[in-house]
LOKE-628338 format. One record per residue (C-alpha): residue in three letters; x, y, z. Coordinates in steps of 0.2 Angstrom, whole numbers, plus 5000, padded with zeros to 4 digits. Example, Ala and Ser with C-alpha at 12.3 -4.5 7.8 and 13.67 -1.06 7.14 Angstrom:
REM residues 2
ALA506249785039 SER506849955036 
***
This chain:
REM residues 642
UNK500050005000 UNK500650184998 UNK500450325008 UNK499250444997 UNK498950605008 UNK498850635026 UNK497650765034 UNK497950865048 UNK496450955060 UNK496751045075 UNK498550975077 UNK499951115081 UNK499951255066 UNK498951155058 UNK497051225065 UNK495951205050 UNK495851055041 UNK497551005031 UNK497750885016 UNK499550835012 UNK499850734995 UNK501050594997 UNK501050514981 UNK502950474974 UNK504050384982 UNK505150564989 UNK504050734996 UNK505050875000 UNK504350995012 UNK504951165009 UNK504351365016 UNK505051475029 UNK505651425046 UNK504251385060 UNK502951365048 UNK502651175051 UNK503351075040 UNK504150965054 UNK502750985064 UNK502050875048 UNK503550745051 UNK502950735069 UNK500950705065 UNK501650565054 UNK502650475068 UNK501050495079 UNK500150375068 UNK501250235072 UNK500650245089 UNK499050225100 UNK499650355113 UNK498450505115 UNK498750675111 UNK499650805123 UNK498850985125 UNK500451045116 UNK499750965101 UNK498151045101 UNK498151215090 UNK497751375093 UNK496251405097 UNK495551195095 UNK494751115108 UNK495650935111 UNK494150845104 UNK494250935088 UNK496150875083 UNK496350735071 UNK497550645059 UNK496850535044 UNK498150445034 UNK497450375018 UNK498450215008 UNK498150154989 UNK497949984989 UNK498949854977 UNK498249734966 UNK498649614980 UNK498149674996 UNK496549724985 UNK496249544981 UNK496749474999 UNK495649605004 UNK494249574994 UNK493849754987 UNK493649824971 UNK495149924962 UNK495550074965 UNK495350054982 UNK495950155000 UNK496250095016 UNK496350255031 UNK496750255048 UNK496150375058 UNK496850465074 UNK496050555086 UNK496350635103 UNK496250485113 UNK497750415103 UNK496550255098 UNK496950205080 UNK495450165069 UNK495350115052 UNK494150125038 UNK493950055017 UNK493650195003 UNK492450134996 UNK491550045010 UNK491349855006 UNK489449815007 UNK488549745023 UNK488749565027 UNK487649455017 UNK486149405030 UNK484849315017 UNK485349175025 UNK484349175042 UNK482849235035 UNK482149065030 UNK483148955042 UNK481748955058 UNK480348925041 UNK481548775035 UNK481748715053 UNK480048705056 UNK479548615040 UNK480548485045 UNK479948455063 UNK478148445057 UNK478648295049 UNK478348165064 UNK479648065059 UNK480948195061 UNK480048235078 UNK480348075085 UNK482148065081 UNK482748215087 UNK481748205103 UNK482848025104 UNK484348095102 UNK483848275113 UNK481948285122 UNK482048475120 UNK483048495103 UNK481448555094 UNK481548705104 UNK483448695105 UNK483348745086 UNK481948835085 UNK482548975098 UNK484148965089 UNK483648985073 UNK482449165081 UNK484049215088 UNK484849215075 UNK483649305063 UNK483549445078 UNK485349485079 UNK486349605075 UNK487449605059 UNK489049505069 UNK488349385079 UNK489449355098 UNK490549215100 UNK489249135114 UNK487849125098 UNK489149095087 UNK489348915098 UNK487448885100 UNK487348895081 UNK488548775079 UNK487948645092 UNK485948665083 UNK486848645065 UNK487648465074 UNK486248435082 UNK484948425067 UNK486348345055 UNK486748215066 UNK485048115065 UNK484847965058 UNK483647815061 UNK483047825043 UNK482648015041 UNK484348065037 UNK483748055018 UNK482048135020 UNK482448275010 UNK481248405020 UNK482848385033 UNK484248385023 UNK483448555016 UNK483348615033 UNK485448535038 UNK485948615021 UNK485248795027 UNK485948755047 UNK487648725039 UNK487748855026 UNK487248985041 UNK488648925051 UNK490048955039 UNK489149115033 UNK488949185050 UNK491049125053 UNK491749235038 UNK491949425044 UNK491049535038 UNK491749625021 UNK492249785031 UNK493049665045 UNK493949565033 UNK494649695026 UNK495049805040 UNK495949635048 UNK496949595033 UNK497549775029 UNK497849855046 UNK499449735049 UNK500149805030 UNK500049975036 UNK502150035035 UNK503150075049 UNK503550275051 UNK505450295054 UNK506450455057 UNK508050445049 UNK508950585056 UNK510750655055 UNK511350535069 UNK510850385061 UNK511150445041 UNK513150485050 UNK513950315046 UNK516050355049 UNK517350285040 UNK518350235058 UNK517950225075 UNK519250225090 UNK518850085100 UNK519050165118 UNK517850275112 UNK516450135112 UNK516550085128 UNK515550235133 UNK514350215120 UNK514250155101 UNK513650285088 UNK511950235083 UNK512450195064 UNK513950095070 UNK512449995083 UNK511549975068 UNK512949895056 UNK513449795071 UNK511949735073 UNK511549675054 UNK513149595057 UNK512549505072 UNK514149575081 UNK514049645100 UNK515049785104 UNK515549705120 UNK516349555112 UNK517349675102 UNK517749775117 UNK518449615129 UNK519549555114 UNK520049745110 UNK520749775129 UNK521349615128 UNK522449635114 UNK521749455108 UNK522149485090 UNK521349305086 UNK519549335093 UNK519649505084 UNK519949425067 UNK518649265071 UNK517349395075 UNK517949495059 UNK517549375048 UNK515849295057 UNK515249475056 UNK515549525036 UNK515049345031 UNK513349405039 UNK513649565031 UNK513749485015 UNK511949405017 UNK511149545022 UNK511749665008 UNK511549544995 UNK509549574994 UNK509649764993 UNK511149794983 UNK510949804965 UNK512749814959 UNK513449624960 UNK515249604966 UNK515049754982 UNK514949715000 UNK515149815016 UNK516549735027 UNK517249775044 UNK518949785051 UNK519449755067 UNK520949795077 UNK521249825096 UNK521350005091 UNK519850035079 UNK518349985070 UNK518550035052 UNK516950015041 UNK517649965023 UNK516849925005 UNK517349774993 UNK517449794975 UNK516949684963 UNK518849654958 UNK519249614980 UNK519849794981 UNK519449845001 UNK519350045001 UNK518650145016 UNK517150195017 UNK517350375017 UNK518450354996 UNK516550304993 UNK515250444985 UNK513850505000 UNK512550394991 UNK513250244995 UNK513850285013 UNK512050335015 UNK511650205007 UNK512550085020 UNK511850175036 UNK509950185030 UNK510049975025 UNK510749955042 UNK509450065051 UNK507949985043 UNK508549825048 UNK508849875064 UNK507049945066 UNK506349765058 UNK505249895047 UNK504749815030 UNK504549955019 UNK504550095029 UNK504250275028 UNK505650375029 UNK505650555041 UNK507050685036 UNK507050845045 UNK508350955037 UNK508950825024 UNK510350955018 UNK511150965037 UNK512950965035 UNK512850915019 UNK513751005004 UNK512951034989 UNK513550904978 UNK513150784993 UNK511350854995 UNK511150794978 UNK512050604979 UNK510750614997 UNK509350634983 UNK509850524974 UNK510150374982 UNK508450424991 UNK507650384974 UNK508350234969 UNK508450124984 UNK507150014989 UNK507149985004 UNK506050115010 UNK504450145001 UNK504250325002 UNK505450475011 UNK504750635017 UNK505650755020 UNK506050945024 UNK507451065015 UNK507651235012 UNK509051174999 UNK508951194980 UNK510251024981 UNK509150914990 UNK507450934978 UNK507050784971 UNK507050784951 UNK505250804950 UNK504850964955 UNK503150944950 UNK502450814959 UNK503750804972 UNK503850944981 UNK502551034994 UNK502351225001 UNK501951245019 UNK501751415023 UNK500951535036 UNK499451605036 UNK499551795035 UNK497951835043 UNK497951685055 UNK499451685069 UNK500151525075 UNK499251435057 UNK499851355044 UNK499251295026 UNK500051165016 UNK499851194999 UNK500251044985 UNK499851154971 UNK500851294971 UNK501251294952 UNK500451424942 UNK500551494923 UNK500551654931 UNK502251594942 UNK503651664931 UNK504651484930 UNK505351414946 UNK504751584956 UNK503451474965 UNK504951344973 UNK506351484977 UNK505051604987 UNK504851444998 UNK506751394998 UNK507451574996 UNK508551524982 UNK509251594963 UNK508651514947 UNK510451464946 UNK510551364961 UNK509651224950 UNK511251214938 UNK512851204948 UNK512951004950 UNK511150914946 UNK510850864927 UNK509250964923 UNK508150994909 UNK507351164905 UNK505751184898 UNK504551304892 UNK503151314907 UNK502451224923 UNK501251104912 UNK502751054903 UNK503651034920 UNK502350924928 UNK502050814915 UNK503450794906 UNK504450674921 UNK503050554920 UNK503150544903 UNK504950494903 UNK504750354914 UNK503250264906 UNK504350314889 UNK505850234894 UNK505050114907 UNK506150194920 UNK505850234940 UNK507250394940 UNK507850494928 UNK509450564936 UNK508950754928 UNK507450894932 UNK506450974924 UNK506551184926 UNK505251284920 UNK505451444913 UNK506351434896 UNK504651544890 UNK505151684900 UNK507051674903 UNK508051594889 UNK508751754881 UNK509251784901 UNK510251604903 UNK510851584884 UNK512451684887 UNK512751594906 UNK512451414903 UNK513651324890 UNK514951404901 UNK514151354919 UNK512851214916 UNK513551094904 UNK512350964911 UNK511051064907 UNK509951004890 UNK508351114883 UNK506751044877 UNK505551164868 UNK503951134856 UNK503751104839 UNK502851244838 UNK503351424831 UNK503351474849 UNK504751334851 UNK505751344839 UNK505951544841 UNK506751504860 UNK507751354850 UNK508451504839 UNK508751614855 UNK509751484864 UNK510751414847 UNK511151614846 UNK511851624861 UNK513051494862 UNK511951344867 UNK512651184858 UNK511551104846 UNK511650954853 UNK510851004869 UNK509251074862 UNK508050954858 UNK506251014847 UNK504850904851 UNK504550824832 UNK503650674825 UNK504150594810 UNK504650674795 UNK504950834807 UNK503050864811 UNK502950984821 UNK502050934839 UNK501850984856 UNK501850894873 UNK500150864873 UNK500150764855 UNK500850604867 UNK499750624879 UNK498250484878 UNK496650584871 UNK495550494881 UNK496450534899 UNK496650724890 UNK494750734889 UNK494250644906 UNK495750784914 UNK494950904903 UNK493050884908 UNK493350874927 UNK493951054925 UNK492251074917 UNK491350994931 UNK492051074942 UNK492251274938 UNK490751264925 UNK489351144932 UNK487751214920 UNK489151184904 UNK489151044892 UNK490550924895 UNK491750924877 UNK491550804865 UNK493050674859 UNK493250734841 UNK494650794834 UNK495950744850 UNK496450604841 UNK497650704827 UNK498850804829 UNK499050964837 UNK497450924847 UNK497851044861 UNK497151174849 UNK495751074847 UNK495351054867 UNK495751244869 UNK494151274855 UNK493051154863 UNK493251224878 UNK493151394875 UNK491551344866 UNK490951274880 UNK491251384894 UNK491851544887 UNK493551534895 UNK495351484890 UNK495851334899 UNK497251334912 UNK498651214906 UNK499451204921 UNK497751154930 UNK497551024916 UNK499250964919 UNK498750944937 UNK497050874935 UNK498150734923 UNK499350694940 UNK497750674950 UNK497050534937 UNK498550454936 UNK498950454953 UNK497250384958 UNK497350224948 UNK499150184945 UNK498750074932 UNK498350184920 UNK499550254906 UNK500050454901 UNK500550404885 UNK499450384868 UNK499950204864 UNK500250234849 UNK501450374848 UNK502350284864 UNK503950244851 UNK504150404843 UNK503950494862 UNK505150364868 UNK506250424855 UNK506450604859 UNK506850554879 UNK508150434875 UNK509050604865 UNK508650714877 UNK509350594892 UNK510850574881 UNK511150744877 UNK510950784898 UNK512150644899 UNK511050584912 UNK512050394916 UNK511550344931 UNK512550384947 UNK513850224949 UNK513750174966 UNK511750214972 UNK510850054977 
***
């Protein structure tokens, strides 16, 4: 299951009701200091626990009752089936003030199936007007007749889940009239009657659908782990004296994947006992080897530890038996290292990761390896986290990255805002006023790609990685080339050399093509979005008509209720963006927002993962233009992330 949104009532800053989308596997909180974004990190934590909550979580001006957390998970395919629901589907647990978790099925599986005791007292009572069958059951119990015939009114009187005390009276009536014989048991009046008394049994054992679900589901529900600065700090070295007042939580936490105790190490250490040192050296890195081998993806690397009466040194093996320290290694991998070894510490399958601060300490070109190993590891399902770094964004800006920011008019209250792009926002002006950054803080070290808007921004990732059936990219996407490129033309080829451009087909494209071949930009690095034979096409083009209209009409629904939805013509050919913006100027008098369109896309796409953004039959040629703009970003994939 993943972790969709979270809402927040009542809790901290947070005194009106507060949805936080979640979907993708990293979140970056960003906006200005105290203005709640780890207060968010904390009302995540809270869920893992049925502790009530203090007054000092209670916002300004909230009563305790009012407070409340509602974390809501998309279901897979297979906890769907195990679960017996329909797809999409959602599972939600709810928090309230007195800490009890409860839990809850979008949409609510139907009420248990109860036909079955209607007719069972009717059935029952056929079959004891039959003197024979009288006679029998009075020889086996004088007062079974009205054994079963209470039961079986019970029954039809209770409440949807029966108790466990009816539950065992059922049971014994069902033996009871199935257990008769002396030349009845084929009358077929009374096994009418033991077919109804058996089937009500195993009906009335299954749980209810709700019940079944909520029982299967609950125990999936991921584990909430902060992975803070002290545990992401795995060192190269240790001085042994230094452990015997404590061990460094990331050196515990190797230790202990390598089911070796610190005071083991520390009596053959004071000892001198060079032996036991080497005999627990190598029992410790052949468990190592074990429990890296699942979550590593290059073949031929381990982790290793060395021991010596003076120090515990924590090493990496090549694939050619090269041993180098662990600090000759890039901040991906030796984050890499410390966050395997935390997990398995926690005993937390597929958790969710808490970062306050991620970039803490951390140099720019380290922020970004952070990000990126983030990204491609899988032993965490998702990683939420705050930053007030340019470095540490993940490279979708679009659907990775949430404002929280005060409320002016409201002291003490916060807003989280998941929206925040506009076509009004002048390029990436919406993402530095939260982060307090320069346009150029993008370029210095991470691969980018810059593009003409915000629509193009939040859609083109998504594109990519259904095109080229990849889960990262290694490059963003920076909006702004509309507005700016006469601006950056002149700075980048000197300063950004990892930086590639992508612009329409369009006149409007290929005039900020001109600009940026004018002003230095290698040809290479400008890529025009073209189909074959150099027809000219826009983003859009790719983009499945059908999920275009759907995206296209809720916008409808929703700012133009008395409007007539659009029709399908004409979104099937080319340039059918010009096509929609007719149809729904014809409809409802306005232009249509593309940055909301590209939004309300997202938001169908992220509710049923299963469907696709690209028009199937254009996938190739679309595939195509990503493969030459990731080649001419010269986005390879970072070496040593796992």
């Amino acid at each position: 299951m993943e972790l969709f949104s979270v809402s927040l009532r009542g809790f901290r800053r947070f005194r009106d009701v507060a949805t936080l989308r979640t979907n993708g596997k990293l979140v970056a909180l960003v906006g200005p200091n105290e203005a709640g974004k780890s207060t968010i990190l904390a009302a995540l934590k809270r869920l893992d626990d049925g502790n009530p909550f203090t007054a000092a979580d209670v916002a300004r001006g909230a009563s305790p009752d009012e407070v409340e957390l509602i974390a809501s998970f998309l279901l897979d395919e297979g906890e769907i089936e195990a679960a017996g629901l329909p797809a999409p589907s959602w599972f939600r647990v709810h928090k309230k003030s007195d800490g009890e978790l409860r839990y809850s099925v979008e949409p609510t599986p139907p009420d248990k199936d109860l036909s079955h005791r209607a007719g069972l007292a009717e059935a029952t009572a056929a079959a004891l007007a039959r003197p024979r069958i009288l006679a029998a059951l009075k020889i086996v119990d004088d007062d079974g007749d009205e054994t079963l015939l209470e039961t079986a009114g019970a029954l039809a009187e209770a409440k949807s889940q029966i108790d466990a005390a009816l539950l065992d009276r059922l049971k014994a009536a069902a033996d009871l009239i199935g257990g008769l014989d002396s030349g009845v048991e084929k009358d077929r009046t009374l096994r009418s009657a033991v077919r109804l008394w058996r089937h009500a049994v195993e009906a009335e054992e299954r749980p209810a659908p709700l019940r079944r679900a909520i029982d299967t589901l609950h125990p999936l529900v991921p584990t909430f782990l902060v992975f803070d600065e002290a545990a992401r700090s795995l060192q190269s070295s240790y001085a042994m004296p230094d452990l015997a007042a404590e061990v460094p939580a990331p050196l515990d936490a190797l230790m202990a994947a390598a089911d070796l105790k610190a005071g083991d190490v520390l009596a053959a250490a004071n000892a001198g006992d060079t032996a036991e040192l080497a005999t627990l050296e190598r029992r410790a890195n052949r468990s190592l080897e074990i429990v890296f081998r699942e979550a590593w993806r290059q073949s031929g690397i381990s982790v290793s530890l060395r021991l010596s009466p003076t120090l515990v040194e924590v090493q990496v093996l090549n694939e050619d038996q090269r041993l180098t320290r662990l600090a000759e290694r890039s901040d991906g991998l030796r984050q890499f290292v410390a966050l395997h070894a935390f997990t398995l510490k926690a005993d937390a399958k597929n958790p969710i990761l808490l970062i306050d601060e991620a970039e803490q300490r951390l140099h720019y070109n380290a922020q970004a390896d952070l990000v990126q190993m983030l990204a491609r590891q899988r032993i965490a399902s998702k990683v939420v986290y705050t930053t007030h770094s340019a470095g540490c964004l993940p490279e979708d800006l679009g659907h990775g990255v949430r404002l929280v920011q005060p409320i002016a008019t409201k002291k003490a209250h916060s807003a989280i805002v998941n929206k925040f792009w506009s076509e009004r926002g002048g390029g990436v002006a919406p993402l530095l006023i939260g982060l307090g950054a320069s346009t150029m803080a993008f370029f210095p070290t991470r691969r980018a790609v810059c593009v003409e808007g915000p629509s193009d921004m939040l859609l083109y990732p998504t594109m990519f990685r259904e095109a080229l059936n990849a889960e990262t990219l290694g490059f963003q996407f920076v909006p702004g080339l509309s507005s700016v490129a006469r601006s950056l033309a002149p700075i980048l080829p000197a300063e950004a050399d990892n930086v590639a451009f992508l612009v329409d087909g369009d006149d409007g494209g290929r005039k900020i093509a001109k600009v940026l071949a004018d002003g230095g930009i290698p040809s290479h690095r400008i890529v025009i979005v073209e189909g074959l034979g150099r027809k000219a096409l826009l983003l859009e083009d790719f983009v499945d008509p059908g999920l275009l209209l759907e995206a296209a009409n809720a916008i409808v629904a929703r700012h133009f209720p008395a409007a007539n939805l659009l029709p399908g013509g004409g979104l099937s050919s080319d340039r059918r963006m010009k096509a929609l913006e007719a149809a729904f100027k014809a409809s409802t008098g306005r232009r249509i927002d593309k940055v909301e369109l590209a939004y309300q896309l997202m938001d169908l796409l992220d509710a049923d993962p299963r469907r696709a953004i690209l028009d199937r039959r254009r996938k190739g040629d679309f595939a195509q233009i990503a493969q030459t703009v990731s080649t001419a970003v010269n986005a390879a994939p970072p070496q040593e992330q796992s």
